[in-house]
N, C-alpha and C positions, 0 to 999 in steps of 0.2 A: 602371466596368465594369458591364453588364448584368448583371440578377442572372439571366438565361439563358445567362449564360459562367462563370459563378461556378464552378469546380471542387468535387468535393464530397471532403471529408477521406476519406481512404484509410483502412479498414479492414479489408478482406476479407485475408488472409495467405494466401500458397498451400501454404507449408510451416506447422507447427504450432509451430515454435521462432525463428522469425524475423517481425520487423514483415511489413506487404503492403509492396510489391518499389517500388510507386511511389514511397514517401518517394524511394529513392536520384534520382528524377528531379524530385521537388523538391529535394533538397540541393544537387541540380549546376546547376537551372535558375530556380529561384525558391524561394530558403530562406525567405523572406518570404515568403510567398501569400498572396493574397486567397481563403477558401476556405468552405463550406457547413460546419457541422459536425452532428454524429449530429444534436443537438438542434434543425436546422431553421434556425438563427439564423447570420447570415455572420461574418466576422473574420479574425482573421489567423491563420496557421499557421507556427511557425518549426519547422525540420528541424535546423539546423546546430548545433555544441557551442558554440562561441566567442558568437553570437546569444542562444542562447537561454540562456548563462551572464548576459548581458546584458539579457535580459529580467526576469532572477529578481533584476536588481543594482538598477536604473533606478529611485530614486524616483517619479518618475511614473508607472508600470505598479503600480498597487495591486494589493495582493492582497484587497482590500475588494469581493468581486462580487456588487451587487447581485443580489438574487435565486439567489443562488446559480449565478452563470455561472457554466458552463463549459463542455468542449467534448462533455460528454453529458449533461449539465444538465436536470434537471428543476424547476417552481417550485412549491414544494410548495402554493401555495395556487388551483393552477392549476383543479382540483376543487370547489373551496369557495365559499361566499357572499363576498362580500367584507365584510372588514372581521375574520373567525372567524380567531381564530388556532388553527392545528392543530398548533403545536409545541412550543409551551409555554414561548415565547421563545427558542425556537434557532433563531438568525438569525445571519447573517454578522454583527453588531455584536457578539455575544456565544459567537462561537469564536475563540478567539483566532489559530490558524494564517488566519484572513480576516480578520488586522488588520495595519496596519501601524507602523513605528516610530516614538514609542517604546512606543504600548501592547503589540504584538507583543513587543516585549524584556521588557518589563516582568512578562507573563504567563509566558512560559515560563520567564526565570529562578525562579519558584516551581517549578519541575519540575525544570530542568535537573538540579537534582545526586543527581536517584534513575536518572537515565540515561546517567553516564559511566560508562565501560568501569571502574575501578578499584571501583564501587559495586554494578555487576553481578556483576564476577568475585564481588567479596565475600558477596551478598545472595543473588543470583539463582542463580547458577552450580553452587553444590551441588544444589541444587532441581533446577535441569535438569536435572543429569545423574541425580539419581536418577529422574526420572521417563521418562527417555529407555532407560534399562536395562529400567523396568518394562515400559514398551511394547516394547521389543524381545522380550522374555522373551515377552509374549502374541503376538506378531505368530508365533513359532516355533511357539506351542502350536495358532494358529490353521491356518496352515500346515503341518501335521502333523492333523490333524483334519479340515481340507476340503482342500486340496491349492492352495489360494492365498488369496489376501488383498487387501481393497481398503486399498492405503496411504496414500488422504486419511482414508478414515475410522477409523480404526486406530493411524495415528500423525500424518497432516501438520494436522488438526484439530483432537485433539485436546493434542498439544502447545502448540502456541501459546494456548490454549483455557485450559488449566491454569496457565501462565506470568502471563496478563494478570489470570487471575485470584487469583493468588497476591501480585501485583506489586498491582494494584489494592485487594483486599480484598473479591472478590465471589466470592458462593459459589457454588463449583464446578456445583452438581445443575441450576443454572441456565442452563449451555450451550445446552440446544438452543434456549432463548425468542430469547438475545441472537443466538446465529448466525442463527438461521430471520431475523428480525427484518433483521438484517446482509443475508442473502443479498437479502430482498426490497428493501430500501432502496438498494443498487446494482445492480440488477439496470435496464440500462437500456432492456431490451424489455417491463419492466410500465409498467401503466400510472402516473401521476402520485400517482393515488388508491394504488396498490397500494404505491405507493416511499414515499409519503408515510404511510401506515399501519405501515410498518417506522421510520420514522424514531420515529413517536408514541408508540410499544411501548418503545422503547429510552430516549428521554426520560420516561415514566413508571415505567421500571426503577427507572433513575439517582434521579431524585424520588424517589420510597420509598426507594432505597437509603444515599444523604445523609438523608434523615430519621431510620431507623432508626442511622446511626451516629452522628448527634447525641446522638442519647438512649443510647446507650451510651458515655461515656469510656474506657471498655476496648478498645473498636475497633480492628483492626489495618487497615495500608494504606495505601495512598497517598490512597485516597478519605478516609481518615479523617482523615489527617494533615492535608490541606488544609478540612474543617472545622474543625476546634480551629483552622488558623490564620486562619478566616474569622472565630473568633470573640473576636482578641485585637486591642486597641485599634488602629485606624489601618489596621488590614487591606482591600486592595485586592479583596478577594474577595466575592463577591454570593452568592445561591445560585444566582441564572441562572449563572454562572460556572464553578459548583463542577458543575452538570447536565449544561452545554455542553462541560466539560473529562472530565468521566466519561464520557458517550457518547462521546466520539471517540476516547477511551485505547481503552476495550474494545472499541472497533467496527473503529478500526487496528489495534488491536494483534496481533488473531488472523487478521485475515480477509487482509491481506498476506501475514502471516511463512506462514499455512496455502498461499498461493498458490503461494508461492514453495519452499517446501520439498516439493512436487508437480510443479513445474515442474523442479527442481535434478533430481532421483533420474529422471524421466521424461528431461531429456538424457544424464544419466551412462549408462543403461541404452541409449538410443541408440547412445552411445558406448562400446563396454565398452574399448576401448586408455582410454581415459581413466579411466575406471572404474579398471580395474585398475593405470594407472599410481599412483592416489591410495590405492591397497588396499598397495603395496610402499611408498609414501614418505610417510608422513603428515605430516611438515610440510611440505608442499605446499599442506595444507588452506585457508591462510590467504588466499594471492594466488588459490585457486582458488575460496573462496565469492567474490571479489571483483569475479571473472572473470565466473561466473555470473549477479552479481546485472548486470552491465552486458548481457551478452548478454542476457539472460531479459526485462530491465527490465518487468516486471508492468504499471506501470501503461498500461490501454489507448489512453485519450484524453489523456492530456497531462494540463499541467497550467497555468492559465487568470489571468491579468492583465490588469483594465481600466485604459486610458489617462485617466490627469487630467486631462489636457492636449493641446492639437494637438505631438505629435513625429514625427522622424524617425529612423527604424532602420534601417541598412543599406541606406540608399537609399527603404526603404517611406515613405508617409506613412500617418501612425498619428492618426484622429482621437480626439479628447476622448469616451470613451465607446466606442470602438473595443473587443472582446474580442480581445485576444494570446493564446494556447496554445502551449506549447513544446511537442513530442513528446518526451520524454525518449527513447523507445524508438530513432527516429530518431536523436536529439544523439546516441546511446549506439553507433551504428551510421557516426559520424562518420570519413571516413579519415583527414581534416585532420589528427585525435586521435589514433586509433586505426589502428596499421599492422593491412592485412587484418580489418578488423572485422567480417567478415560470418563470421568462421573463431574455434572456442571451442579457445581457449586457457587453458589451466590456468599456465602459469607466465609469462602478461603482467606485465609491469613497469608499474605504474598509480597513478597521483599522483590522480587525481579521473575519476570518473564521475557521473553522473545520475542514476542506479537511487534514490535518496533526496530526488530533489531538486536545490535548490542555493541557496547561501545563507545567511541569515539563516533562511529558513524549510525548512531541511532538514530531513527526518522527525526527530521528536524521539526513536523508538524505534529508530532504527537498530541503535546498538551492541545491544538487546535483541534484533533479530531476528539479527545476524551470530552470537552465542553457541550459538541454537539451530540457525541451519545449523551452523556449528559445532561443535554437539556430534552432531546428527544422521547428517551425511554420512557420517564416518570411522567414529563407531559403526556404521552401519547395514553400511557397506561389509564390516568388521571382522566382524562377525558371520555376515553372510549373502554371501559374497563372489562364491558363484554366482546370486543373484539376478538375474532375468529379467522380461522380460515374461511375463502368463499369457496374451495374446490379442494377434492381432499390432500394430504400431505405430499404422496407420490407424486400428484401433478404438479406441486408446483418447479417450474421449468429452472435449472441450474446452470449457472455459468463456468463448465469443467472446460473450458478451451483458455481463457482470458491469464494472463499472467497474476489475476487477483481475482479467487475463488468468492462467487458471490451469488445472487440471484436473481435472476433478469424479470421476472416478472412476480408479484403479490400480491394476489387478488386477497381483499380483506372485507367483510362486513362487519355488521354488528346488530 
């Protein structure tokens, strides 16, 4: 194919809570495509659930991408002299979600078990909820005092904000460095220089913050935890390791669950019969964060596999070196899957969605962010049942640049 035919990856949405309209005419006419993405660079594009479960399964489609491919990718050394390293050894060899098996299995099982649901409920879960009550309490006092409220910055920010850093062991007063840091480092209309300067900041964090818990044995945390285990005989853990694994906790951990808990209250409010069906029936809550997270599915560009090997998928041929991107947003918008999928339902019956992934390399914080939609939604409902928008729908300002589609600002009354 001419790279003057080459279609270019579909971004622009004409509604604010739905992907752009064209995946559905790739899903129906080529779930495979050959296609242009944000970052200039061609590859394949899979639209459909069953494909692109297939893409995230297939030994051959590593998740090892050079240079940090993907499908809005930037290289961070794209700026630089050659040869400087600007990150301080964080490089796809040394994150472990851009490794594959068995080092991928090998690294997360040292995580895994601070992130099952029965370790959450126990650990994290009082924590939530007292700090979901507090932010409620200020959100009334603010709303009573100016007569509305911006709900990313008031509660969808900094909840997840205080969680990761409660769960990790980093201190709170240091929010605005790591999110400023965050928002410039996906932000995929800066420049390379400017993304690559948020990443530096956050890797110099981390670096001080593993050094200072070294030197303290009293250290609380997850970060702390995985030093002392870096430092017991036969341990698989490096400090590049322990840097590359702390920037992506805190850098996922809050800037997703913040997207999505902005994105969730901004469709309820859209919908108030919904709203208010989940306001009379609260154990509905559960298949309805489930609902949300498949319709909403945040991430923007997919999510990105190079080929080993010459294969064939679906018919496509897939060269050795090929970039694969599955849309999760698209898979998630599947009818194959999904009866009426372009329609938010609260009480769908659902065995697997995308919204995380899929995999061996499914978000490792999932169960972390479902708790906090979880305790958010119903409380928030609960409390303030007549809450509204403060300015009409159209305005409220959207985050279409950020590698996680979300909403920057919520004005809300009641």
């Amino acid at each position: 194919m001419s790279t003057d035919t080459v279609p270019t990856m579909p971004t622009e949405r004409e509604t604010p809570l739905d992907p752009a309209p064209e995946y559905a005419r790739f899903r129906e006419e080529s779930p495979i495509a050959r296609v242009r993405f944000p970052n200039g660079m061609d590859g394949w594009l899979v639209t459909r659930f069953e494909e692109g479960s297939q893409v995230f399964s297939d030994p051959r489609l590593s998740a090892n991408r050079p240079d940090h491919q993907s499908a809005e990718s930037f290289t961070p050394a794209e700026d630089q002299q050659a040869g400087e390293d600007v990150t301080g050894g964080l490089g796809p060899q040394n994150t472990f979600v851009l490794m594959d098996e068995p080092d991928h299995g090998a690294y997360r099982k040292l995580l895994a078990g601070r992130f099952t649901p029965k370790s959450i409920n126990q650990k994290l879960q009082p924590y939530i909820d007292r700090i979901v009550d507090e932010h409620l309490d200020a959100l009334e006092e603010k709303v009573r005092t100016d007569g509305s409220v911006d709900l990313i910055e008031h509660l969808a920010l900094p909840i997840p904000c205080l969680v990761i850093c409660e769960l990790l062991g980093v201190p709170y007063r240091d929010r605005d460095g790591f999110h400023g840091a965050t928002e410039k480092m996906m932000d995929t209309a800066a420049s390379g220089a400017d993304r690559t300067e948020g990443l530096q900041w956050l890797v110099r964090y981390i670096t001080d913050l593993v050094a200072s818990k070294r030197a303290d044995p009293d250290s609380e945390g997850l970060l702390a935890d995985l030093v002392r285990q870096s430092q017991q005989e036969g341990s698989v853990l490096s400090d590049s390791d322990l840097i590359s694994i702390g920037v992506l906790l805190l850098f996922a951990g809050h800037d997703t669950t913040m997207a999505m808990i902005g994105l969730s209250v901004l469709t309820l409010l859209r919908n108030p019969g919904q709203w208010n069906e989940l306001r009379e029936e609260r154990t509905r809550i559960r298949p309805a964060v489930e609902e949300l997270l498949r319709y909403l599915t945040i991430v923007q560009f997919g999510l990105g596999r190079v080929a080993t090997e010459d294969l064939e998928l679906a018919g496509a041929h897939i060269a050795e070196g090929d970039l694969v991107v599955v849309s999760m947003a698209a898979a998630n918008r599947d009818p194959r899957v999904f009866s009426d999928p372009d329609a938010l339902d609260l009480d769908r019956e659902m065995t697997r969605h995308m919204a995380f992934g899929y995999g061996v390399h499914q978000c490792l914080g999932q169960n972390v962010a479902r708790a906090e939609l979880g305790t958010i939604i119903p409380r928030l409902i609960e409390r303030f049942p007549d809450m509204r928008l403060a300015v009409p729908a159209d305005e409220v300002p959207m985050d279409i640049t950020g590698t996680n589609y979300g909403v920057k600002r919520l004005p809300v009354t009641w």
